[in-house]
C-alpha positions in Angstrom: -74.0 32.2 -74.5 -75.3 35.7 -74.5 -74.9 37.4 -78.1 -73.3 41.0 -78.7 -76.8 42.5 -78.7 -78.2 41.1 -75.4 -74.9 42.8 -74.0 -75.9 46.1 -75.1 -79.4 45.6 -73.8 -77.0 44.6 -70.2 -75.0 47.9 -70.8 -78.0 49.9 -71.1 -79.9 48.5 -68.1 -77.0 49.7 -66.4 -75.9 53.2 -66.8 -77.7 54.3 -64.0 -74.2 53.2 -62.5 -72.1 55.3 -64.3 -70.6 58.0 -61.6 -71.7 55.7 -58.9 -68.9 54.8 -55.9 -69.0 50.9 -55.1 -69.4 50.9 -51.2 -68.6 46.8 -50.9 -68.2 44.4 -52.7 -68.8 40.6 -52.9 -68.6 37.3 -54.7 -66.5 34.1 -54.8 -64.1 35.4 -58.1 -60.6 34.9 -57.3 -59.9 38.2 -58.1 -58.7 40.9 -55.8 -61.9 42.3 -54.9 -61.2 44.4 -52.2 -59.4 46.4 -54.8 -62.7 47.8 -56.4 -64.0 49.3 -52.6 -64.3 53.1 -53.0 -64.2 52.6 -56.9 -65.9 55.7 -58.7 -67.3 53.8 -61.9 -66.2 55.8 -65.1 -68.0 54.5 -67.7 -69.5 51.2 -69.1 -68.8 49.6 -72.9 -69.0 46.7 -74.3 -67.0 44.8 -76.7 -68.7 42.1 -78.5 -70.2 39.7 -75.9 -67.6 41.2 -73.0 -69.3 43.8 -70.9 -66.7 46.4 -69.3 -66.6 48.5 -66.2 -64.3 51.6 -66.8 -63.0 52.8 -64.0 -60.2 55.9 -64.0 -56.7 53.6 -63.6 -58.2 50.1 -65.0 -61.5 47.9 -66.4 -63.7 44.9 -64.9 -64.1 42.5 -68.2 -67.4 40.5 -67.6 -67.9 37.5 -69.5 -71.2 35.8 -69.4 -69.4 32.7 -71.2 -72.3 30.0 -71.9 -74.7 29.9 -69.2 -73.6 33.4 -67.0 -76.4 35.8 -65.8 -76.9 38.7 -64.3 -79.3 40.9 -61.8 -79.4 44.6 -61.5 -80.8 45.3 -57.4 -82.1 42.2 -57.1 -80.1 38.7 -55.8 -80.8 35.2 -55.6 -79.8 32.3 -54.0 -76.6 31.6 -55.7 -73.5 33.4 -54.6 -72.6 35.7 -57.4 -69.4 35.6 -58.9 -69.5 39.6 -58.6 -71.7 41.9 -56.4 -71.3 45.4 -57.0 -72.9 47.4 -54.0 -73.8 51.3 -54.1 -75.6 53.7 -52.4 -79.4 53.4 -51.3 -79.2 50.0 -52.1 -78.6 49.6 -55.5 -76.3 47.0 -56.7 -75.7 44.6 -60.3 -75.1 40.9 -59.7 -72.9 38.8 -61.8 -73.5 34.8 -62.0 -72.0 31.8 -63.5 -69.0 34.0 -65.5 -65.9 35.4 -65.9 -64.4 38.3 -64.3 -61.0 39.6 -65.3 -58.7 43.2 -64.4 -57.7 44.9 -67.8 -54.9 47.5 -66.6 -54.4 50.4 -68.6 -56.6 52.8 -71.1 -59.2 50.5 -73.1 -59.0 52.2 -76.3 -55.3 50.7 -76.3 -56.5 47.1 -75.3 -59.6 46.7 -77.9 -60.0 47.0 -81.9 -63.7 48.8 -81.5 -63.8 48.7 -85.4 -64.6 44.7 -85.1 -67.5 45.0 -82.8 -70.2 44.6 -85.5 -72.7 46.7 -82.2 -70.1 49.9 -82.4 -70.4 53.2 -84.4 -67.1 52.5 -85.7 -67.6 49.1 -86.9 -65.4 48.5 -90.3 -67.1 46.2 -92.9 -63.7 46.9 -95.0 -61.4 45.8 -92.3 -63.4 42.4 -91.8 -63.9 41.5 -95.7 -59.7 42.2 -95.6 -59.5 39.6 -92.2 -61.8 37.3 -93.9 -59.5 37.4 -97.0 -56.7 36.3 -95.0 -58.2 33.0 -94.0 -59.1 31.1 -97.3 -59.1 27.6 -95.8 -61.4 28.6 -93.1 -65.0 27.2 -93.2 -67.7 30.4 -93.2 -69.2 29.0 -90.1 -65.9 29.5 -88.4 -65.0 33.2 -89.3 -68.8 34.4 -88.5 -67.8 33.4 -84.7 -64.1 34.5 -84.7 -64.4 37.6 -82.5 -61.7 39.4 -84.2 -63.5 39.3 -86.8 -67.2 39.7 -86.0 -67.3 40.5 -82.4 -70.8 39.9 -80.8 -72.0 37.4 -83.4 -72.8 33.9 -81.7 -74.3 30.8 -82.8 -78.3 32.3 -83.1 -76.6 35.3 -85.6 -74.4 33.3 -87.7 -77.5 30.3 -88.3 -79.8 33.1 -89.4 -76.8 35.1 -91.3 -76.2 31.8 -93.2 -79.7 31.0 -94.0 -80.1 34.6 -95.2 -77.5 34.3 -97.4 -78.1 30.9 -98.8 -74.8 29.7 -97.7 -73.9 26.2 -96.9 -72.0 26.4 -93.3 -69.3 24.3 -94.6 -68.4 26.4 -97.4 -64.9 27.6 -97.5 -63.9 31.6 -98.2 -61.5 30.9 -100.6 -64.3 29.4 -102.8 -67.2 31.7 -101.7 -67.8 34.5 -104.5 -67.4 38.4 -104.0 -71.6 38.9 -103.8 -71.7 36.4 -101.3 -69.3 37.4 -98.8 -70.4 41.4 -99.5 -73.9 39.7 -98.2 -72.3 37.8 -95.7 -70.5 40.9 -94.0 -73.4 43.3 -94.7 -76.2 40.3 -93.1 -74.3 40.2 -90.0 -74.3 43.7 -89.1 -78.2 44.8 -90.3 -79.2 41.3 -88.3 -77.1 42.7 -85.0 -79.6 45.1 -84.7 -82.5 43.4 -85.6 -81.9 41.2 -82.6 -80.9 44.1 -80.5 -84.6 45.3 -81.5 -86.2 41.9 -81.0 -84.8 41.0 -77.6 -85.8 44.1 -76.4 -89.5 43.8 -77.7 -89.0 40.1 -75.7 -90.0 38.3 -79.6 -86.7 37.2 -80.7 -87.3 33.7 -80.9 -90.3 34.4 -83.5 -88.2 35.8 -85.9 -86.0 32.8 -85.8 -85.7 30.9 -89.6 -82.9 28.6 -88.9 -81.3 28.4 -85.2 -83.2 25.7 -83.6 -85.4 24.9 -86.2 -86.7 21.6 -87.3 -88.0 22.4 -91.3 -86.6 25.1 -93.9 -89.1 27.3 -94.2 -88.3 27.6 -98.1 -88.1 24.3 -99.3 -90.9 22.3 -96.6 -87.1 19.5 -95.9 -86.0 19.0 -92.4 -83.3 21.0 -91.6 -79.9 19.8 -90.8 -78.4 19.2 -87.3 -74.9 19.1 -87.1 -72.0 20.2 -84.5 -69.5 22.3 -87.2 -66.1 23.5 -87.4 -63.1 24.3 -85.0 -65.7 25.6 -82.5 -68.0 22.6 -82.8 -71.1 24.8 -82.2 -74.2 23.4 -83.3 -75.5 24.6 -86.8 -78.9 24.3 -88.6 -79.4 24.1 -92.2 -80.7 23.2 -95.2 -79.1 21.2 -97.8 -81.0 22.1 -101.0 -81.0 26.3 -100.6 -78.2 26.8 -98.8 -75.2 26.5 -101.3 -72.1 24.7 -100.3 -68.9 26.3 -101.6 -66.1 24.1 -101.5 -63.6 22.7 -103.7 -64.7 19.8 -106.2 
């Protein structure tokens, strides 16, 4: 599933867009395409791992969900699940993913202050979220998209390993430093992936997501499929601190 960051990098790839009228349109989503013929786009944003199309009365939500991609004037084989076609030829493919309407203004529809990618991303509004789920498991509230939207599974294994924190820990338990570290450590690492996807070297910098030994203590790492989500976690058992009740 593409992360907040690799949605940027989409976003970016496609503002040559922006003020651009969509001459046809294609695709097998069961949405009323026809309705986006003659379309001037407005604007594109994203919001965590959801890319949006602006237009001047309503929004396109993309979703790349687990396995969606995406082509800018290029196609292949597949039928997309959205073809946007302009001028000269120039057109964005969506595959394999979800495409919604959003009616109305977006700024009415979305809290920007929880994307941890936006300028107006609120640390102090997600430690107060976080405060309000004690009983929740850390590796659950680093992928709860009100809280942290745009962190996936590679950001919250690396966050966690940062941190020293035990994926299994619970909030109530987890002391003031650590989820300071944990709020701050999934922001700053937002952007380092932005900056490593883009120089095409994320996967070097990778400690803990999809690793087989702790590069601190020389142990295998642990495999295990955590939480409400059941997304797959990597850690280590001696430097990564499990806080929990007794």
């Amino acid at each position: 599933m593409p992360e907040g960051p690799s949605i940027v990098i989409l976003k970016e790839l496609a503002e040559d867009f922006v003020g651009k009228k969509i001459l046809r349109v294609g695709g097998n989503s069961k949405i009323d395409l026809s309705r986006l013929v003659g379309q001037q786009i407005k604007s594109l944003r994203t919001f965590g791992k959801q890319f949006l199309i602006e237009f001047s009365e309503f929004s396109i939500r993309v979703h790349l969900l687990m396995f969606g991609t995406y082509l800018i004037n290029e196609r292949k084989e597949a039928t997309p699940r959205l073809s946007l076609q302009f001028a000269n030829k120039k057109e964005i493919n969506f595959y394999a993913c979800s495409v919604k309407y959003l009616e109305g203004d977006l700024d009415n529809i979305y809290d920007w202050s929880a994307d941890v990618m936006s300028k107006t991303w609120d640390p102090a509004a997600a430690r107060a979220k976080i405060k309000s789920l004690p009983e929740s498991l850390v590796c659950d509230v680093l992928l709860n998209q009100d809280i942290f939207a745009g962190v996936g599974n590679i950001i919250k294994n690396e966050v966690l390993f940062r941190i020293r924190v035990h994926p299994l820990s619970q909030i109530e338990f987890l002391p003031s430093a650590k989820l300071r570290a944990l709020i701050e450590e999934a922001h700053k690492y937002s952007f380092e992936f932005l900056a490593w996807k883009k120089a095409f070297v994320l996967k070097k910098h990778w400690l803990a997501h999809n690793k087989s030994t702790c590069p601190r203590c020389k142990i295998p790492f642990e495999r295990a499929y955590l939480g409400k989500n059941h997304r797959r976690s990597f850690f280590c058992e001696k430097c990564q601190k499990k806080y929990a009740p007794d």
